[in-house]
N, C-alpha and C positions, 0 to 999 in steps of 0.2 A: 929162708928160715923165718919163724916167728918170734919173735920175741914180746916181753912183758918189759914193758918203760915207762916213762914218765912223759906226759902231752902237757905241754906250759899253756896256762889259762888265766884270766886274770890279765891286770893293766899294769903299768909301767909302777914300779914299788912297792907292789902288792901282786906277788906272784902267786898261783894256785896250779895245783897239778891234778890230774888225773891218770890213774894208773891203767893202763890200756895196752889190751893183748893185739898188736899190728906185724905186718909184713914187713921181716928187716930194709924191702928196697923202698915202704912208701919211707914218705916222709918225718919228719919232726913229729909236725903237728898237723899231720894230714891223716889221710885215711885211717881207720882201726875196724878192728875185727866185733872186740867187743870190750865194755869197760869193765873193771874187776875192780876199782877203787878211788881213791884219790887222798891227796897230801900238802897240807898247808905249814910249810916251814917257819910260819909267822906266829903261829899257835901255838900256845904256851900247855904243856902237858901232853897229853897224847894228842898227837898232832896227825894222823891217819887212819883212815877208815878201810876195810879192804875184805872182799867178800872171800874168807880163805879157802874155801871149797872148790871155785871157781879157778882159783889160782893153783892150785892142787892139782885141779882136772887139765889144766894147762901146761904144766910140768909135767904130767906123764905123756901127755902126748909129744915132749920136746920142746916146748917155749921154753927160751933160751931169757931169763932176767937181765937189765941193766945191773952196777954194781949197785944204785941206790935203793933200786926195787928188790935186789936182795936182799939187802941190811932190814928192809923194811920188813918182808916173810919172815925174818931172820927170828926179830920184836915180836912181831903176832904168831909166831907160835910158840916162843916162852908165853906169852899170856894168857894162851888157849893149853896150854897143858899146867900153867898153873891155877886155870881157875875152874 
């Protein structure tokens, strides 16, 4: 199965993510398919960037979201339909 998750980047304190469409058996933070975004928890105001198109086209073919890269589509597209 594929899924849309979060890949931990960044040093010890100062975590960075990247949102990345991978194979549910690689790993963590191993192989991926292709990047769709990414997300800095540290960041004050909108704290993620995410190409929603992409992620769109990834969901209909079955990419299956984490619960946080949900929440995260969840935000960007109240944004993109309120703006």
């Amino acid at each position: 199965m594929v899924k849309i998750r979060l890949r931990r980047e960044g040093t010890k304190d100062r975590p960075y993510y990247r949102m990345v469409v991978a194979d549910s058996r690689a790993r963590k933070d191993g192989r991926f398919i292709e990047q769709v975004g990414s997300y800095d928890p540290l960041a004050n105001g909108e704290n993620y960037k995410m190409d929603l198109e992409k992620v769109e086209s990834w969901l209909a073919k079955g990419a299956q979201p984490s619960d946080t890269v949900r929440s995260l589509i969840k935000k960007a597209r109240q944004k993109a339909s309120a703006a």
